[in-house]
Residue frames relative to the residue before (quaternion, step in Angstrom):
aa qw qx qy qz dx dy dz
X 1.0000 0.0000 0.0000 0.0000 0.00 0.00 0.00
X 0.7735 0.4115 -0.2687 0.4001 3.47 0.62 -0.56
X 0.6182 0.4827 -0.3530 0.5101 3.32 1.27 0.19
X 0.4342 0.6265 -0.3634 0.5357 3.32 1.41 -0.31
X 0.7230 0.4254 -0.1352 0.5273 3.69 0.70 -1.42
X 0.5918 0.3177 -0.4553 0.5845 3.78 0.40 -0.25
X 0.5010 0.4279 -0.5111 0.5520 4.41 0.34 -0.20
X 0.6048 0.5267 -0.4163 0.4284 4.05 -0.13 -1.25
X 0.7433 0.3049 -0.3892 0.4507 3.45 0.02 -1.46
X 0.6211 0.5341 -0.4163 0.3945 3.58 0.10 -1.62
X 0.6150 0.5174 -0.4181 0.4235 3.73 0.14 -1.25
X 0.7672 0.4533 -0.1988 0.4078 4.04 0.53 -1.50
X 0.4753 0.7385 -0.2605 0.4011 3.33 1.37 -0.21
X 0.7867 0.3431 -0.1568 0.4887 2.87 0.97 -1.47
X 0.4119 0.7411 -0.4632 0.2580 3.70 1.42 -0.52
X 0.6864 0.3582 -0.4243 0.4696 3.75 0.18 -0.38
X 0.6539 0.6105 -0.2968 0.3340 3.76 0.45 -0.73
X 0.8286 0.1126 -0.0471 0.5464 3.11 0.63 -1.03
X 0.2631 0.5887 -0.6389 0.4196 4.13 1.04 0.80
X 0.9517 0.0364 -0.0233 0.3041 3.26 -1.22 1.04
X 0.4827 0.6362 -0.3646 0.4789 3.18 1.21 0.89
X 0.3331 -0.9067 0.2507 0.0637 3.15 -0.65 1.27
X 0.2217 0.7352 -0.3866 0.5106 3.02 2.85 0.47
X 0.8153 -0.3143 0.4174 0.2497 2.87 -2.39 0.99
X 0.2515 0.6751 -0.6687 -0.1841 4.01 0.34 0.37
X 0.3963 0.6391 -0.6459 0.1317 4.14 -0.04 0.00
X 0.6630 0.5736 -0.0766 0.4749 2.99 0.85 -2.14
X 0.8118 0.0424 -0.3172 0.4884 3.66 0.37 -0.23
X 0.3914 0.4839 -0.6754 0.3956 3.76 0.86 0.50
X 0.6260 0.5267 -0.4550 0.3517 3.62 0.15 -1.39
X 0.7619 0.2903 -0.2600 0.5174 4.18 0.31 -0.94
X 0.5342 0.6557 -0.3851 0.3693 3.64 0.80 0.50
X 0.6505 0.3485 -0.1762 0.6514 2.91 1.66 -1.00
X 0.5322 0.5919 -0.4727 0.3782 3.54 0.87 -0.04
X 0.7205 0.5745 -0.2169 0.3222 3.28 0.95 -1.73
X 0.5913 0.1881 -0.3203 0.7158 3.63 1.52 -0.57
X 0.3782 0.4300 -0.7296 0.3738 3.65 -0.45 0.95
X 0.7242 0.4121 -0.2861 0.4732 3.81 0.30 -0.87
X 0.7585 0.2357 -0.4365 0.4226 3.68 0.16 -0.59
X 0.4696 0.5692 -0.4530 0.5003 3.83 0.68 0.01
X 0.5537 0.5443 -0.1842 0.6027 3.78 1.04 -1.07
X 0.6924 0.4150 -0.2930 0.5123 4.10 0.37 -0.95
X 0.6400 0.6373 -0.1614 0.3978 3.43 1.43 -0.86
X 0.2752 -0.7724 0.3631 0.4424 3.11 1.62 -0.51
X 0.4000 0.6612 -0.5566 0.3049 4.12 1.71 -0.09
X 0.1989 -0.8706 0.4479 0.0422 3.44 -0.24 0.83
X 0.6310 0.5130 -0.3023 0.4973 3.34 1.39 -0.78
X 0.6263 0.5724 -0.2444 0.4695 3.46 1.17 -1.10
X 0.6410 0.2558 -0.4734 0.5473 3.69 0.71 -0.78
X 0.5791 0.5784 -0.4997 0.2834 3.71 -0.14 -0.33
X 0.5803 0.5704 -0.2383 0.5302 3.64 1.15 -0.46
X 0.6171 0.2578 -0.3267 0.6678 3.69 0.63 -0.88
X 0.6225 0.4837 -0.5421 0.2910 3.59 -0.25 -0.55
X 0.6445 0.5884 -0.2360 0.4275 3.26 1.05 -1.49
X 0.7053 0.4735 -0.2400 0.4698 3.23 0.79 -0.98
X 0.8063 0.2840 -0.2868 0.4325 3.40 0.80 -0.41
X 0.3384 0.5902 -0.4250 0.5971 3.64 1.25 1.00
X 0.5773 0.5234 -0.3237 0.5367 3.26 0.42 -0.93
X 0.5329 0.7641 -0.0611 0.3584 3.46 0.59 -0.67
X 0.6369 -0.2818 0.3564 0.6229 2.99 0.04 -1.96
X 0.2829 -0.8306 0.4506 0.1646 3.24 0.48 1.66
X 0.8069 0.2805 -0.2197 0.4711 3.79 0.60 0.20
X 0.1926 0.6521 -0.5785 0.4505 3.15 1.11 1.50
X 0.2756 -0.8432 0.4592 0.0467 3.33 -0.08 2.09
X 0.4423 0.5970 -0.4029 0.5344 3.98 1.55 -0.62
X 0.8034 0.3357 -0.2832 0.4020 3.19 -0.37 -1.55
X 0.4902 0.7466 -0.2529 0.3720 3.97 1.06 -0.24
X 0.7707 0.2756 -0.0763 0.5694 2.70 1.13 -1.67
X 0.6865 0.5751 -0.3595 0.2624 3.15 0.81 -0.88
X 0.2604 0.7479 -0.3352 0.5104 3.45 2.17 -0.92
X 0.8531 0.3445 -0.2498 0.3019 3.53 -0.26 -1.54
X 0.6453 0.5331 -0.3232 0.4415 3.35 1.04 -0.67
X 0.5863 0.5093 -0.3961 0.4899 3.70 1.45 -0.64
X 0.5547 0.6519 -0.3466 0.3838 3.69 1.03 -0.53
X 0.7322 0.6064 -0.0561 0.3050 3.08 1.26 -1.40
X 0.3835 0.7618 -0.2756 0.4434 2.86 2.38 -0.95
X 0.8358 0.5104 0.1584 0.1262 1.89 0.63 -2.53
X 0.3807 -0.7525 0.2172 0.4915 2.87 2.55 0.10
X 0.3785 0.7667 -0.4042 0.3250 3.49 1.44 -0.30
X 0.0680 -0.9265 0.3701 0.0013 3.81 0.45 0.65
X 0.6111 0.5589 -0.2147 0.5178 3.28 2.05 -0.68
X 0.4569 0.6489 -0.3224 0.5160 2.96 1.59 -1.68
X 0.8293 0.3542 -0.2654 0.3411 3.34 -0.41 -1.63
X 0.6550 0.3997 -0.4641 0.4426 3.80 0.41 -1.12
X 0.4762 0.6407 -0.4445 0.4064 3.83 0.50 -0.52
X 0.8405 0.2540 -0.1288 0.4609 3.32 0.28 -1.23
X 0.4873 0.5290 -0.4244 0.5501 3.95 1.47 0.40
X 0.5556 0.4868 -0.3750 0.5601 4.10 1.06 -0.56
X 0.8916 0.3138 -0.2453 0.2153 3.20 0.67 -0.41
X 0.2385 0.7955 -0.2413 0.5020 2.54 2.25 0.42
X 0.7912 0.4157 0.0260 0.4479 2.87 0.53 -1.84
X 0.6280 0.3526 -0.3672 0.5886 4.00 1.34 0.29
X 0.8300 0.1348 -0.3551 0.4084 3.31 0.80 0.35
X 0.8028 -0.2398 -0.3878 0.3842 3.04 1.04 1.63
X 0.5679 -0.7664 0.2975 0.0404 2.70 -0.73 2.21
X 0.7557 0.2078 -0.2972 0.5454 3.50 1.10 0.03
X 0.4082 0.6117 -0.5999 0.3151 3.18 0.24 1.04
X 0.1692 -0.9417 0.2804 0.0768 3.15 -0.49 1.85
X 0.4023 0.7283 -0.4123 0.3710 3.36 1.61 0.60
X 0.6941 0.4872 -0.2588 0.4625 3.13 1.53 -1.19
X 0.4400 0.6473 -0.3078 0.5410 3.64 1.57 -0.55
X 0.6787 0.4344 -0.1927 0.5599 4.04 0.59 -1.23
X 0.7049 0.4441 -0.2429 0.4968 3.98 0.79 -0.73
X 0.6735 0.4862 -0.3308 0.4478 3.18 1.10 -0.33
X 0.5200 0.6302 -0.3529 0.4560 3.38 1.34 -0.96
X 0.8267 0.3927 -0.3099 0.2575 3.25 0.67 -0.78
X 0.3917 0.7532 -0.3322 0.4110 3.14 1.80 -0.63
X 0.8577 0.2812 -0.1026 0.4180 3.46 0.34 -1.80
X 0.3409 0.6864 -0.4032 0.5000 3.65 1.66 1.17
X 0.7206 0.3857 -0.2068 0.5378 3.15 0.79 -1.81
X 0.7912 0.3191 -0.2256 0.4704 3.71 0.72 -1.05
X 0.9089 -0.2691 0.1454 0.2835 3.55 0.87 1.44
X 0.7333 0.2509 -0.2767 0.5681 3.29 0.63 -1.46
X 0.3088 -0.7125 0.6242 0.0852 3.35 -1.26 0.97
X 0.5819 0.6321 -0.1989 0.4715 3.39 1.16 -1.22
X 0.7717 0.4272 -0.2101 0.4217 3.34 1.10 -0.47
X 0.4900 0.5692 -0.3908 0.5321 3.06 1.53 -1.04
X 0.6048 0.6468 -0.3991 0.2378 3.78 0.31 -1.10
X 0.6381 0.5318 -0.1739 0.5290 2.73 1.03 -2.50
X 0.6722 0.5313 -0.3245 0.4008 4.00 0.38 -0.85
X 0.6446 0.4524 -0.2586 0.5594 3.77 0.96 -1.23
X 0.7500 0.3961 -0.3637 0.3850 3.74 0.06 -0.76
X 0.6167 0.5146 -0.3986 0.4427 3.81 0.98 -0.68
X 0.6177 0.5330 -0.2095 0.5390 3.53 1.24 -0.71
X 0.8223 0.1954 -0.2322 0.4814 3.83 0.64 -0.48
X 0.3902 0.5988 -0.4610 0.5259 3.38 1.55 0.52
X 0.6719 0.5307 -0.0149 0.5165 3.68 0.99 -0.48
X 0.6792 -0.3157 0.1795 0.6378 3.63 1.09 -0.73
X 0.2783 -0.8225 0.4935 0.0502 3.14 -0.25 1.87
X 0.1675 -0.8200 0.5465 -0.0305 3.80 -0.38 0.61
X 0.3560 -0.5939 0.5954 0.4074 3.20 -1.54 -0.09
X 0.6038 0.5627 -0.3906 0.4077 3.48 0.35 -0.90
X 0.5634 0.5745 -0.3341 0.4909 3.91 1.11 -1.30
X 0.8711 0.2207 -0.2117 0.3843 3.84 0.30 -0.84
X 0.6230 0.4169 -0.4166 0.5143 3.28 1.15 0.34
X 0.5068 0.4788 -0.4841 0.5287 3.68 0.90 0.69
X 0.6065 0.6031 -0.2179 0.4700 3.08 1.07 -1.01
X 0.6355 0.6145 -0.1038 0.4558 3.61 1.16 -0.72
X 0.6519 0.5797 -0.0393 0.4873 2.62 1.10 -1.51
X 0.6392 0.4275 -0.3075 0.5605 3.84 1.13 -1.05
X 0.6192 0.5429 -0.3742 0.4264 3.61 0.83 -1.19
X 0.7549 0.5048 -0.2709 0.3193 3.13 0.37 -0.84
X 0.3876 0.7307 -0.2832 0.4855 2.99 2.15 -0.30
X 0.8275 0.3958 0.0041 0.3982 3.20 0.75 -1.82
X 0.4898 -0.6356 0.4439 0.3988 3.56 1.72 0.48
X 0.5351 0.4055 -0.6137 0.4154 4.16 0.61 0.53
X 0.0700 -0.8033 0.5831 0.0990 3.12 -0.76 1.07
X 0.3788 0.6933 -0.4029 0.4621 3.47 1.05 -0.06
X 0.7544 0.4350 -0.2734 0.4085 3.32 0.43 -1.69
X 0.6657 0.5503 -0.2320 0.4476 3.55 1.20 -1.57
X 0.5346 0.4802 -0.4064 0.5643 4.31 0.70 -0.46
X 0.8116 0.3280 -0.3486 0.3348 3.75 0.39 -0.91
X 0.5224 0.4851 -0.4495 0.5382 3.95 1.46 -0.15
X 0.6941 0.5445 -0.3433 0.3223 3.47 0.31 -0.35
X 0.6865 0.3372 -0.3036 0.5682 3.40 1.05 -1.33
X 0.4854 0.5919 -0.4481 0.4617 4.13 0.95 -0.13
X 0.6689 0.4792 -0.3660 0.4347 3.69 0.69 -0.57
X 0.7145 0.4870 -0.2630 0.4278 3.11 0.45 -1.68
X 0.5685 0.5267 -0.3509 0.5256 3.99 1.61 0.16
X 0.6135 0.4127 -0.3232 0.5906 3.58 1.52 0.27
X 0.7757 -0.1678 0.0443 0.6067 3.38 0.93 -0.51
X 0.3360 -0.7881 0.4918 0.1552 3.73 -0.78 1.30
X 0.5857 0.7282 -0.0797 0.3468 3.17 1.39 0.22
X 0.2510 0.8326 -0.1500 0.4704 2.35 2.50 -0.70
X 0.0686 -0.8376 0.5128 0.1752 3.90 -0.41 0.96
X 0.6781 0.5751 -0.2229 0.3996 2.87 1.75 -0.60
X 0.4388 0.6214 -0.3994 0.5116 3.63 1.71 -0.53
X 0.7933 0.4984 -0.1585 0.3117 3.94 1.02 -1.09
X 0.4833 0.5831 -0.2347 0.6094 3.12 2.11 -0.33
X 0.7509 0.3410 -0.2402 0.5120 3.40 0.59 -1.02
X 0.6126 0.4291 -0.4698 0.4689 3.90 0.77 0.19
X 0.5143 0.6664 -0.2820 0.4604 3.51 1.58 0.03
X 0.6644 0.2749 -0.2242 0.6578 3.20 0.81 -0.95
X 0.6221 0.4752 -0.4913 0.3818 3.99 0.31 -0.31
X 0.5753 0.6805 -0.1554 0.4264 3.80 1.61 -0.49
X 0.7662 0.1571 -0.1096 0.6133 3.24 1.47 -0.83
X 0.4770 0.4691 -0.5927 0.4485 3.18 1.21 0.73
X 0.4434 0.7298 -0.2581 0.4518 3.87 1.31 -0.17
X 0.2242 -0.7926 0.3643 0.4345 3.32 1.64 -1.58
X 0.4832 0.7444 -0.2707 0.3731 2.83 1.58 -0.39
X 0.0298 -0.9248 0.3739 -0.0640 3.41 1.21 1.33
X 0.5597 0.6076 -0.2805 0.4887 3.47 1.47 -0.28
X 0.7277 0.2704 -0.2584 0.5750 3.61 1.07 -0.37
X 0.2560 0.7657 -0.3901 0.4427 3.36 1.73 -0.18
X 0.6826 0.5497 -0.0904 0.4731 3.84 0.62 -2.37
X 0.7734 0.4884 -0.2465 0.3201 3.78 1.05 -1.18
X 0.5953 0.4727 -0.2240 0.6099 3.39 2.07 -0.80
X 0.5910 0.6073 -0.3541 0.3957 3.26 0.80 -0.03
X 0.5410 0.5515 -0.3242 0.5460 3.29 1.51 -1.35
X 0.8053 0.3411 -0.3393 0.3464 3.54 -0.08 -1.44
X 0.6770 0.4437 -0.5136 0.2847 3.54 1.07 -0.19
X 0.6130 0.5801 -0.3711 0.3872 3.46 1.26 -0.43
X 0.6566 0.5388 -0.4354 0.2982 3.24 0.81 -0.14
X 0.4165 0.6807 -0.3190 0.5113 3.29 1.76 -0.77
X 0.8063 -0.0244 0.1863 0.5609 4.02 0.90 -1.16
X 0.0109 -0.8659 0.4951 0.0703 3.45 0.11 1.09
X 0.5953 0.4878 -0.4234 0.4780 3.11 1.23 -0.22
X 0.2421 0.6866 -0.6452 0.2317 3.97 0.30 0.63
X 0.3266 -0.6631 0.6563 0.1514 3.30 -1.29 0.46
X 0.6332 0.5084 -0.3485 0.4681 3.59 0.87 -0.93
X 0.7505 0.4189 -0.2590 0.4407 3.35 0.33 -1.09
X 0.4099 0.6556 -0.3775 0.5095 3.69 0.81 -0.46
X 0.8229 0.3578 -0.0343 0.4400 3.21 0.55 -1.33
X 0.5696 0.4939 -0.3141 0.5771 3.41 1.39 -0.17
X 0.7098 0.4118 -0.3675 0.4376 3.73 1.57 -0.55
X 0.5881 0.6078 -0.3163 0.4298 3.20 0.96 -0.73
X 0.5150 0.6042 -0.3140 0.5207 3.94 1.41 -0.56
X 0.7277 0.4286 -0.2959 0.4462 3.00 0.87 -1.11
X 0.7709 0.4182 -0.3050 0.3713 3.59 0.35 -1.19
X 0.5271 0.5862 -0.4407 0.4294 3.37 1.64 0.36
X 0.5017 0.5989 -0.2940 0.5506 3.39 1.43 -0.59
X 0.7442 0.4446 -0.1882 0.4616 3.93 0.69 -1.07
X 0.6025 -0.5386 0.4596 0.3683 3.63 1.18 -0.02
X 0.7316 0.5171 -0.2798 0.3450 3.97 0.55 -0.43
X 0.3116 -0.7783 0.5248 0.1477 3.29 0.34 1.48
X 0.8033 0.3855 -0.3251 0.3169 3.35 -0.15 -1.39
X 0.7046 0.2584 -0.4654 0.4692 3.71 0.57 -0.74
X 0.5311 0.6009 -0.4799 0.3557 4.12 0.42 0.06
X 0.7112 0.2884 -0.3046 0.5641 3.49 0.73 0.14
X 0.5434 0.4543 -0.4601 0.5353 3.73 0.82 -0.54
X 0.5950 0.7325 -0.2716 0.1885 3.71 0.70 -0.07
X 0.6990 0.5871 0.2829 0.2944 1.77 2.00 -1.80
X 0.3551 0.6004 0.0432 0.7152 1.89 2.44 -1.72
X 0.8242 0.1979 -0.2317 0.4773 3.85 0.02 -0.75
X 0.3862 0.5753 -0.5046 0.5151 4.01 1.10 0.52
X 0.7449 0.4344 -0.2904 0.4149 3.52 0.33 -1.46
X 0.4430 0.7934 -0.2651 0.3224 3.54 1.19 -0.81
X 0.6878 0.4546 0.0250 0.5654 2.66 0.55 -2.31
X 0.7485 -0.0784 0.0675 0.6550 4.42 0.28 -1.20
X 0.3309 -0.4443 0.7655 0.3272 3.55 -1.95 -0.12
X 0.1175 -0.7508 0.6490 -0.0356 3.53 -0.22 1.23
X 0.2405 -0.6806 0.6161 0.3152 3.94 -0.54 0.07
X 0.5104 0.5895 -0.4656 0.4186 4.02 1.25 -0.19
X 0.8114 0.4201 -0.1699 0.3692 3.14 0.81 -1.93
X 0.5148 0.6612 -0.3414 0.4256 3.45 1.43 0.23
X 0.5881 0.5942 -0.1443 0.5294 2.89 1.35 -1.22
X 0.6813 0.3820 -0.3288 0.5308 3.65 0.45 -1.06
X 0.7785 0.4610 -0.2410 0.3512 3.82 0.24 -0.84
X 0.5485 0.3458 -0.3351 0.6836 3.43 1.68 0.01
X 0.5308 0.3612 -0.4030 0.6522 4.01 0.31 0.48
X 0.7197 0.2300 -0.4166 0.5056 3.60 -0.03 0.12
X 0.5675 0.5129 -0.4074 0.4989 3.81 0.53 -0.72
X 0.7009 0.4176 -0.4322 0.3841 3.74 0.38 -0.96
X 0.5713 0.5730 -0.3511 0.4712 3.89 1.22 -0.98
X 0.7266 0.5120 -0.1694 0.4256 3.82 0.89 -0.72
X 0.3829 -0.8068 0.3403 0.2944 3.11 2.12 -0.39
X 0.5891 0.5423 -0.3724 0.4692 3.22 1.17 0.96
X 0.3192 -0.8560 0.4065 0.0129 2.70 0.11 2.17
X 0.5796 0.6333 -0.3234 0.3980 3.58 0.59 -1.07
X 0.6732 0.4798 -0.1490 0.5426 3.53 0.82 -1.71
X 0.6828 0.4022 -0.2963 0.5331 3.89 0.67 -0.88
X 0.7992 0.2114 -0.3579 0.4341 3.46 0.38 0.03
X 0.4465 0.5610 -0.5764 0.3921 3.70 1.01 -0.31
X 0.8522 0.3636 -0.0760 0.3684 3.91 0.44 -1.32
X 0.3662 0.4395 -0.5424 0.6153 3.49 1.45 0.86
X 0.6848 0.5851 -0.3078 0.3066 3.70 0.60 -0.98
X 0.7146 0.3578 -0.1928 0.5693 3.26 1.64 -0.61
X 0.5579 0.3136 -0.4528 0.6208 3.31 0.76 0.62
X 0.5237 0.3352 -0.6595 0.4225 3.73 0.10 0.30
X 0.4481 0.8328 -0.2581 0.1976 3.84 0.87 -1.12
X 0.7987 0.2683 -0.0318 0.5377 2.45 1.01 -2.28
X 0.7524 0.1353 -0.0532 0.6424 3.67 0.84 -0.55
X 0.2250 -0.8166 0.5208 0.1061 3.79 -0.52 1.50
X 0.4804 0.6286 -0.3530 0.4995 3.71 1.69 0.08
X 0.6544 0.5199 -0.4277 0.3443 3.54 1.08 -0.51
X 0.4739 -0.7226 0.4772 0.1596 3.35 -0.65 1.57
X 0.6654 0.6513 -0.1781 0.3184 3.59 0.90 -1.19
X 0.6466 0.5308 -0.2819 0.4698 2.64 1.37 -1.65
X 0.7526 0.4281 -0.2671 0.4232 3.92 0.65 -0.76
X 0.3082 0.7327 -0.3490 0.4964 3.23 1.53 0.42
X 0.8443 0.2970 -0.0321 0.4448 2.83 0.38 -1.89
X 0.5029 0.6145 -0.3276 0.5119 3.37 1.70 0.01
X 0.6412 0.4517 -0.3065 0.5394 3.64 1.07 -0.73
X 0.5580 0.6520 -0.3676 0.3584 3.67 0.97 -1.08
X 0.7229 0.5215 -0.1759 0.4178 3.18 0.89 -1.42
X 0.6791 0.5226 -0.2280 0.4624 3.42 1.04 -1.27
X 0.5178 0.5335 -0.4724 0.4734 3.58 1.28 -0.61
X 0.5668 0.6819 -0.3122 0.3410 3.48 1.00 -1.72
X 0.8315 0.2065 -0.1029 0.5053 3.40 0.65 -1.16
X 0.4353 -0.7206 0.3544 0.4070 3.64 1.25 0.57
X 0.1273 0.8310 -0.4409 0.3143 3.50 0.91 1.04
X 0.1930 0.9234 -0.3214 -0.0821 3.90 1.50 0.12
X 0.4711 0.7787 -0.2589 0.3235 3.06 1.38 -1.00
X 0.6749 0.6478 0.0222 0.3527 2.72 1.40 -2.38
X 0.6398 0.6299 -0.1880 0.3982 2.57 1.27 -1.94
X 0.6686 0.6084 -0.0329 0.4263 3.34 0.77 -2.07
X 0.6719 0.4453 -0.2534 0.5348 3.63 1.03 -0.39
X 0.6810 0.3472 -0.2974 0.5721 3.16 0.96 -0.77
X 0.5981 0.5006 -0.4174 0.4663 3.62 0.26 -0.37
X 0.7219 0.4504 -0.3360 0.4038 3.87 0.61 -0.61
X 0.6521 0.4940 -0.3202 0.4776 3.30 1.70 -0.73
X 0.5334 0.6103 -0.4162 0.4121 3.99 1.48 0.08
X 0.6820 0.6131 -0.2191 0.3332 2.63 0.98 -1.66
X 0.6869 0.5033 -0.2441 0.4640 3.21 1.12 -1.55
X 0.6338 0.3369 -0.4952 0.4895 4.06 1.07 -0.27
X 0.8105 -0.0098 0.0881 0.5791 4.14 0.55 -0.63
X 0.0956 -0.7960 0.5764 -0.1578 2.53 -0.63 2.23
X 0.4466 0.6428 -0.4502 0.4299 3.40 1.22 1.14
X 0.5013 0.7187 -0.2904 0.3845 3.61 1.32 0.95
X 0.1636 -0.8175 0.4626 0.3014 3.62 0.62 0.50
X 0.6099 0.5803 -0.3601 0.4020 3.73 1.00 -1.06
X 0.5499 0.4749 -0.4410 0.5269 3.83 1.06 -0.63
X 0.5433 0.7042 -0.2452 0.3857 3.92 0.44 -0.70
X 0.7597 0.4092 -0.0652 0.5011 3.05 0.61 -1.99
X 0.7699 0.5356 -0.2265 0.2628 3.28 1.05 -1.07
X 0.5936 0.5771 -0.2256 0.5136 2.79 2.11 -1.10
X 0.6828 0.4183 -0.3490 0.4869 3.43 0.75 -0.36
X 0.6673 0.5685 -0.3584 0.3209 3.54 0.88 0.09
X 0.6397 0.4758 -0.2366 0.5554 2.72 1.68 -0.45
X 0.4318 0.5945 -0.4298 0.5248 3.93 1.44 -0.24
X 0.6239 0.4303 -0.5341 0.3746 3.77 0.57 -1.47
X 0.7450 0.4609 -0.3644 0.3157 3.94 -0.01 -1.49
X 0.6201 0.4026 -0.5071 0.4431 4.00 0.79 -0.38
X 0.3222 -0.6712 0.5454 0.3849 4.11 1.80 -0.30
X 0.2992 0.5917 -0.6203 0.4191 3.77 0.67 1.60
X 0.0294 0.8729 -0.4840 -0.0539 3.28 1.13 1.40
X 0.5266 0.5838 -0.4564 0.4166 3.94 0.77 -0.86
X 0.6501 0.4941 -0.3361 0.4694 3.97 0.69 -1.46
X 0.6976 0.5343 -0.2377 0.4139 3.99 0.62 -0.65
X 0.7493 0.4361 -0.2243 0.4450 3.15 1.16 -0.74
X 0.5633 0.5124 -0.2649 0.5916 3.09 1.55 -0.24
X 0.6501 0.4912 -0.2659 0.5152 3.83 0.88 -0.48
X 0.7403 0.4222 -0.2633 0.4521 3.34 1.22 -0.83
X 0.6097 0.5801 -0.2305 0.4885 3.53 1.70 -0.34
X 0.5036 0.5557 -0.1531 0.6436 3.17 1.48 -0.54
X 0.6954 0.2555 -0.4316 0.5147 3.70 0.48 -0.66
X 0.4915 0.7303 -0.3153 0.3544 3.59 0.82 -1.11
X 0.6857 0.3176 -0.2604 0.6010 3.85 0.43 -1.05
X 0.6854 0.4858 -0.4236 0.3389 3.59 0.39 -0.45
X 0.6883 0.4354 -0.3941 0.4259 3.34 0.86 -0.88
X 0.5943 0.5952 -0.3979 0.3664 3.47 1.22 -0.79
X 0.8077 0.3591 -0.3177 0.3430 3.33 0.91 -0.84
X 0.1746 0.7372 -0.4062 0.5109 3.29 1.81 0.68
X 0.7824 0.3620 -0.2135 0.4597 3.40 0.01 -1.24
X 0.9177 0.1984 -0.2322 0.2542 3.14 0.46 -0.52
X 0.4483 0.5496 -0.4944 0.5024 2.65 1.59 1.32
X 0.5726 0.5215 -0.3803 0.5056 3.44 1.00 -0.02
């Protein structure tokens, strides 16, 4: 209702202006409602500029501003379908516009399609080569396990700007997917020097020296990630390493706070059952494992575990069925790999 009413007023506004005028009123209703779509939009009232936008499409169904600008309110707004919707339609009525081309890329990342982001980034750095263009670009590869492709957007950026913390992180993580965890530690440095206060990267060192055998600086790492953010990742990674270190207490205090901070993290209740198994906690164990399973049931180890912990309550039927279930998965693992 109240967006309805903020149209009403806007609608009464215009009543003296345009009564009996004999000008284009589509064309300038259609950018009328566009023009407070944006300062409502500058406002951060997001639902509301969506409405005038809407309202002024509706209009002039190929008012490319009000189109685009729509998508970006979507985007705010986490609305990721909404928004790539409204970038497709950007982009057919006018195909070289390369911001909307770059906004899409990102859309059809977060929502998955990687292949596209690509196909989106390369039409866009084929056209105006950037740094920012190949370390997004990078950034999807690296999504998609091409590391090859992802080392060469990166070291191309850091040729646009050597400064780049993110070109240096992502040759990090393209490094220790490699294993090569020692040069892994060196792209990190330069990225931390660029930003020591990074949480991510913190966390990308501390991975590493967990990979290298060096307990103490892998948690002092860890310890200065959490510092810097309450990450529900970096919680997660540092209670998985405690559990490997046999420090149960610590592995479950800090799976527990990342379930806290982010109830979608699947892991974190992973690593909550892991622990409970640890401490013959099954019940526990089993709850949390149904509450992964139930976000991503495309784990066999979530499976395996839950039925391991059913055998010891002797819920043998509930085990055999968890353990058969994990089974086909790994099988069909294998033979997709």
């Amino acid at each position: 209702m109240r967006n309805f009413f903020a149209l009403f007023l806007f609608l009464l506004s215009f009543g003296p202006l345009l009564h009996g005028q004999p000008i284009s009123g589509s064309a300038l209703s259609a950018n009328a409602f566009y023009e407070r779509g944006t300062q409502l939009h500058d406002q951060e009232q997001l639902e509301e500029a969506i409405d005038f936008y809407s309202e002024a499409i509706r209009i002039d169904q190929a008012h490319d501003k009000a189109i685009y600008n729509r998508g970006l309110a979507y985007y705010l707004q986490g609305k990721y379908n909404k928004a790539l919707f409204d970038f497709d339609r950007v982009l057919q009525l006018a195909p070289n516009d390369q911001q909307a081309q770059e906004h899409r890329a990102r859309l059809r990342f977060l929502l998955h399609d990687n292949d596209g982001a690509i196909a989106d980034y390369t039409r866009v750095v084929s056209k105006n080569p950037n740094c920012v263009l190949h370390v997004n670009r990078g950034i999807v590869h690296l999504e998609k396990k091409q590391f090859e492709e992802a080392l060469q957007d990166f070291e191309t950026a850091l040729t646009f700007d050597v400064n780049d913390q993110e070109a240096w992180n992502g040759k990090g993580d393209v490094y220790f997917a490699f294993a090569k965890y020692e040069e892994a530690l060196h792209h990190y440095d330069q990225a931390l020097a660029l930003n020591p206060n990074d949480a991510r990267t913190l966390n990308n060192q501390a991975n590493a020296f967990k990979q290298l055998k060096r307990p103490t600086l892998a948690l002092e790492h860890y310890d200065q990630a959490i510092q810097v953010e309450a990450n529900t990742d970096i919680y997660v990674n540092r209670g998985f390493y405690a559990l490997e270190q046999g420090n149960l207490p610590q592995a479950l205090a800090d799976c527990e706070e990342a379930s806290r901070l982010d109830y979608r993290n699947n892991r974190a209740y992973y690593g909550i059952a892991l622990t409970c198994i640890q401490l013959a906690r099954y019940e526990r164990a089993i709850e949390n494992l149904d509450k992964a399973i139930e976000l991503h049931n495309e784990e066999a180890d979530y499976f395996f575990q839950r039925g391991l912990a059913a055998f010891q309550l002797t819920r043998l039927d509930e085990a055999h069925a968890d353990f058969t279930t994990a089974l086909q998965m790994g099988m069909a693992a294998t033979k997709v790999n």
